[in-house]
N, C-alpha and C positions, 0 to 999 in steps of 0.2 A: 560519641556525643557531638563532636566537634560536623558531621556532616550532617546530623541533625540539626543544629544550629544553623547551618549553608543554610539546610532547606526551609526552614522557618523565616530566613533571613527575605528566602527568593519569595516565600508566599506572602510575607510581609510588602515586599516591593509591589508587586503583582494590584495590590490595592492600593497604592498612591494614585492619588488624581489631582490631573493638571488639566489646566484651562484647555477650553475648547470651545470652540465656535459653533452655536444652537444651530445656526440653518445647516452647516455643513452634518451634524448628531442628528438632525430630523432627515435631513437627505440618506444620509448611512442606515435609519433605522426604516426606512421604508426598503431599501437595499436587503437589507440583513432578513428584517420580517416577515414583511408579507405575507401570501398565502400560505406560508409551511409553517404559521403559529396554531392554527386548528388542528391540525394533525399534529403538535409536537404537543399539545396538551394534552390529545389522546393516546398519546403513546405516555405520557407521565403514570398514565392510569396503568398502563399496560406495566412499565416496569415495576409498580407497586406489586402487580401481582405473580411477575417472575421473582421480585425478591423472597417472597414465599415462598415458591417453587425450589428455590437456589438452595435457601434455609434448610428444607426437607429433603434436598441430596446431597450439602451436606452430613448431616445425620447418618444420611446410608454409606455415602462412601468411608465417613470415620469408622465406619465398621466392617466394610468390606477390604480393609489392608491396601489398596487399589493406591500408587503416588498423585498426586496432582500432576506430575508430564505424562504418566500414562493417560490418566483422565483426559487431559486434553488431547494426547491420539487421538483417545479413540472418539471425543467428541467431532473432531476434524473429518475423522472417518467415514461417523456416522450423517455429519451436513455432505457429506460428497455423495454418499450413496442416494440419501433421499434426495439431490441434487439430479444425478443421474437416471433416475424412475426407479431406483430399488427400494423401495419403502422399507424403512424401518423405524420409522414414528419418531420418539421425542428423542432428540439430542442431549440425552443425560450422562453421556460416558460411558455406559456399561455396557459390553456388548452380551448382551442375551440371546436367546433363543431367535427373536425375529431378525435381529443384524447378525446373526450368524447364515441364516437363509439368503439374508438380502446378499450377505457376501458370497452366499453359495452362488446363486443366480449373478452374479457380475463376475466368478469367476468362471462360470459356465458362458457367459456370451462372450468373454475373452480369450477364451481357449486355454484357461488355466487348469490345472488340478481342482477338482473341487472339493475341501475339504472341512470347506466356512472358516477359516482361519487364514490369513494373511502373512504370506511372509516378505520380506522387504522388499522386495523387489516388486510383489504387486501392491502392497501400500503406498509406494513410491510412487507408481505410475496412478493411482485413484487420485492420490492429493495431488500432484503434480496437475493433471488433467480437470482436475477439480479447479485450481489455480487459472490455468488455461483459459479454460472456461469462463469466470469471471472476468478476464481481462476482455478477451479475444473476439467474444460471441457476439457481440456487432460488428464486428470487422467482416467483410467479405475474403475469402469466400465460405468463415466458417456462417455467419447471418444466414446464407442460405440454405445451408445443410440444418440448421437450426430449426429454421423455417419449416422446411420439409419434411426433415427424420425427427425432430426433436433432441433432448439433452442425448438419448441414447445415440444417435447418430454421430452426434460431434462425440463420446466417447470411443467409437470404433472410429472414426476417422483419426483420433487423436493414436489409437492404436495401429494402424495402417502404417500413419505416418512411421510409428515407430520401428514398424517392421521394414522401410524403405516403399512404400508405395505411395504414388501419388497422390495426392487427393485431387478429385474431378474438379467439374462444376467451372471451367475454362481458367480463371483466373487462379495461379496459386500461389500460396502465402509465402510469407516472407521469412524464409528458414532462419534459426536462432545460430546466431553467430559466434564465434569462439573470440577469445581476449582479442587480438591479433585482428580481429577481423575488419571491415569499413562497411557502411551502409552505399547503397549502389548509386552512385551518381545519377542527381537529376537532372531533368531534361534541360538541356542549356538554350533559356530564354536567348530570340536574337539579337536582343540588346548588350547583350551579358558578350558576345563573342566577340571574338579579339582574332583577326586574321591571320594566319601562322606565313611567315615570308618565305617568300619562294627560295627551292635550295642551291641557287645560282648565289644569294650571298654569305658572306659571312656570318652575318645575323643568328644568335640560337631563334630558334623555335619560342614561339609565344600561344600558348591556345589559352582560351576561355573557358574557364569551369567554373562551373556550377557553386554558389554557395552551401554550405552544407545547412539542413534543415532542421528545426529544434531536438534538442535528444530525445530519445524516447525511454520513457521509464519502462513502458511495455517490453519493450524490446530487450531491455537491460534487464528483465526479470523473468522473461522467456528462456532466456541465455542462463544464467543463475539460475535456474530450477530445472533445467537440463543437465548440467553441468553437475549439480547437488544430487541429482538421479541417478548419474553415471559412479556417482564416489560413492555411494549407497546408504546415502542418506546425509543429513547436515553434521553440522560440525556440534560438538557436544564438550562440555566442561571437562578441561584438563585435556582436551585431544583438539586444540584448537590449531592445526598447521599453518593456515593463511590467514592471519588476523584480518586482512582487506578483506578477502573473500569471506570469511566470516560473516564479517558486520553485512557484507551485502545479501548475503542468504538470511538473515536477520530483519534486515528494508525489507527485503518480499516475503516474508512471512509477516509483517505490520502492514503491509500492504494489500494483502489477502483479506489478513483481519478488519481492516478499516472495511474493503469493499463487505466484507457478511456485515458486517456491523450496519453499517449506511442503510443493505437492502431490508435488514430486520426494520431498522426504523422506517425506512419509507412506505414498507406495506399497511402501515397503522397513518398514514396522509389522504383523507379523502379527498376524493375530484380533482385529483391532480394527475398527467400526465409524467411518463419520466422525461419526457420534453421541457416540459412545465420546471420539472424540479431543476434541471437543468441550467436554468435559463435564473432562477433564484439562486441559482450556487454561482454562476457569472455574473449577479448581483453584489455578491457577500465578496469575490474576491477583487472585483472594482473599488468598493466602499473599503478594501483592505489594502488596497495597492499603497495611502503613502504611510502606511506603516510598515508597508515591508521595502522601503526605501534604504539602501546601508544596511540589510540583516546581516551581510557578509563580515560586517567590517565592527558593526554596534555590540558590546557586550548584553546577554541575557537578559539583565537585570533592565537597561535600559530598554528593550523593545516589548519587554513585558510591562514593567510601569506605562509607558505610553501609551501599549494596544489595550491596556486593562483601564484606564482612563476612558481609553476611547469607546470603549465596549460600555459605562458604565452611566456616559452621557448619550448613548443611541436611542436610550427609553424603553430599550426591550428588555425582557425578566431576561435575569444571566442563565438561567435553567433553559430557557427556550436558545437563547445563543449557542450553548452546549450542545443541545440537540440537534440546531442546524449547523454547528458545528463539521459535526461527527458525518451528519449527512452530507455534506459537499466534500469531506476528507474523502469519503469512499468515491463519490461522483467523479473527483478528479481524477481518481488513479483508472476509476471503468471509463473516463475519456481519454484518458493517457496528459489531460493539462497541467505539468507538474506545477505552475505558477496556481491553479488552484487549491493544489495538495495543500502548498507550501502554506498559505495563507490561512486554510483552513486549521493547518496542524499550530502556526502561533496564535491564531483565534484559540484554541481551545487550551493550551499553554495558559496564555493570560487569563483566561478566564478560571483558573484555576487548578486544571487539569495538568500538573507539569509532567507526567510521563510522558505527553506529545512531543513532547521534546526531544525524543526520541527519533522522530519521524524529520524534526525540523535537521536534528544532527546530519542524517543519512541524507538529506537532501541538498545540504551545506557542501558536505565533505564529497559528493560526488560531482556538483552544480544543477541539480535538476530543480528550476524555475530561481534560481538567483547565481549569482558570481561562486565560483568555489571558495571556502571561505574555509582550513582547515582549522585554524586554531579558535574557531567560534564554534565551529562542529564538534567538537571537543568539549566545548564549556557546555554548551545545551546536551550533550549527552552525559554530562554526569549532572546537571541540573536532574532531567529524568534518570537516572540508576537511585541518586538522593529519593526521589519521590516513590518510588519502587521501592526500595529497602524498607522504606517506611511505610508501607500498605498500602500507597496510592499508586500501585498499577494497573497501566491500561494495555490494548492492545493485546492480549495474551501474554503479557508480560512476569511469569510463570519464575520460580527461583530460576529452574534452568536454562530458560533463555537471557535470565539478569548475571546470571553467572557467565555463559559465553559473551554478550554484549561488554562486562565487564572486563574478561580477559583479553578481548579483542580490541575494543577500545585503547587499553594498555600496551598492548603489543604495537598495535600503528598508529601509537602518535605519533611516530617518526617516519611512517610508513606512507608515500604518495598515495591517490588513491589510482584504480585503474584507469587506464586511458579512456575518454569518452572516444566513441565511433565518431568519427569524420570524414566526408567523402575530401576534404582539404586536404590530407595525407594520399600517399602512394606507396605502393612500393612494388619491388622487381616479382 
């Protein structure tokens, strides 16, 4: 009862409103709006009629015995396959007769047993590379293997990789690092350099390096889903070893989910470029910048009253806010801008969505687009587990991943998070 109350407390807050300044709400809401309100009207229509849909498989799965974590395997499964050119039609969870084929034929161009069943180790490697793929597939040098071979290409590339072979195409990527590891020193501007003295005095040595460059959430979820591959699979309720490592294989699966999510809505956006959409999600997280002033340091309750104010004098329906919400959450994580992620996930917090908060915690507690802030990553992650418990999850936010988030969370509150890469460290 008593966190029931929390969360009524928080959704209560969530609609306080304080003054605010018209020209600055008409500036924001041209920001916010813009061209992506036609398209998120037409997609209103469209989720009416997936609610249907939804409605009619539940029905089947209550009677097909089938868990809701299985369900969502095998929905995962099934967007990676028809991701990768293995058609297997509607993403309903059940694997039938066509996702058994389609699994046949991917384990026949992988060089696996072909049996149309999946065992963990190639599940592993479809979602994993699935993952990849959304992240990755504008970056060179996969963009061009893209370009050329299509999604099937960059799945045998991704399998090359993993057999130890190189991938062509002159430029190659930038391999996933282990805890321990540093990102490769950049190139030292000649302003930056500092002349090291000759070894005639006593003088130590003085060189000039490189400032190290913004973190990258890509890179850090590259790493974590290599890493989760290798252990054979994520971490599951009551077998939680590494609560850090945990919760951050938990960030890249809301991470995954945010970018399907984004691409679903934006295919229902006419005449719009993913340039275009871009360019209005660097909109939304300008018009967001001074509310996310002090999230490190501000409790919950306060940067949700504020931003839900401010959201509520913009002039835009909160429903389309939601929407472009959701669509700049994904855009950030497929440009790697965590300052957009960030912005986007308290946008959609305030706006009533508190299971984002989820996303806001993971980004806190690691520093990705704000100061690291642990004991406020803390609060906005049981802000969302509250909203979760109570039916309003999001993200795939499924019993069993509210159970590990749970567990994990618990575990490292005391717990540092991992070292961010820095090419500012060294060592022997």
């Amino acid at each position: 009862m008593m966190k029931r109350r929390l969360c009524a407390s928080f959704v209560a807050a969530s609609m306080v409103v304080v003054p605010a300044q018209r020209a600055a709400a008409d500036e924001a809401a041209a920001l916010i709006g813009g061209a992506l309100l036609g398209g998120l009207i037409v997609n209103e229509v469209h989720k009416n009629k997936q609610r249907q849909r939804q409605q009619t498989q539940r029905r089947t799965y209550q009677s097909s015995g089938v868990s809701s974590a299985q369900r969502q395997q095998n929905r995962e499964v099934q967007s990676a396959l028809n991701y990768f050119g293995y058609n297997v039609g509607t993403v309903d969870g059940s694997l039938g007769r066509r996702s058994r084929s389609g699994i046949s034929h991917f384990q026949s161009d992988m060089g696996y047993p072909i049996d149309g069943y999946l065992d963990d180790h190639e599940r592993g490697f479809l979602l994993t590379s699935h993952q990849r793929a959304l992240a990755s597939a504008h970056v060179a040098p996969y963009n061009q293997i893209l370009a050329s071979q299509g999604q099937g290409g960059l799945l045998r590339t991704y399998r090359n990789e993993q057999l130890g072979i190189q991938t062509p195409q002159g430029v190659q990527p930038v391999q996933p690092q282990t805890h321990m590891a540093m990102t490769a020193p950049q190139a030292v501007q000649p302003s930056q350099v500092v002349t090291a003295r000759a070894a005639t005095g006593a003088a130590l040595p003085n060189f000039g390096f490189a400032q190290p460059g913004p973190v990258s959430i890509n890179a850090h979820c590259n790493e974590v889903n290599l890493l989760t591959t290798s252990n054979g699979g994520p971490s599951r309720p009551g077998q939680v070893r590494e609560p850090v490592f945990a919760l951050n294989e938990q960030f890249c699966q809301a991470r995954s989910q945010a970018m399907t999510e984004a691409s679903q809505i934006e295919v229902t956006i006419p005449n719009m470029t993913a340039v275009q959409v871009e360019q209005q999600c660097a909109g939304l997280a300008q018009a967001m910048a001074p509310q996310m002033v002090g999230i490190d340091t501000k409790a919950p309750s306060e940067v949700v009253a504020a931003t839900s104010a401010f959201l509520q004098n913009s002039g835009q329906p909160m429903a389309s806010l939601i929407s472009g919400g959701k669509i700049c959450l994904g855009v950030g994580y497929r440009t790697d801008n965590a300052e957009m992620a960030l912005a986007s996930a308290t946008l959609l917090a305030s706006a009533g969505q508190l299971g984002y908060g989820e996303v806001v915690s993971h980004q806190l507690r690691q520093g990705f687009g704000a100061p690291v802030g642990m004991a406020r990553a803390g609060e906005w992650m049981r802000l969302a587990l509250n909203a979760a418990q109570s039916g309003s999850g999001v993200l795939g936010q499924t019993s069993e991943r509210v159970a590990v988030l749970n567990e994990a969370s618990t575990s490292a509150a005391a717990a540092p998070a991992i070292p961010v890469f820095s090419a500012s460290t060294s060592g022997n």
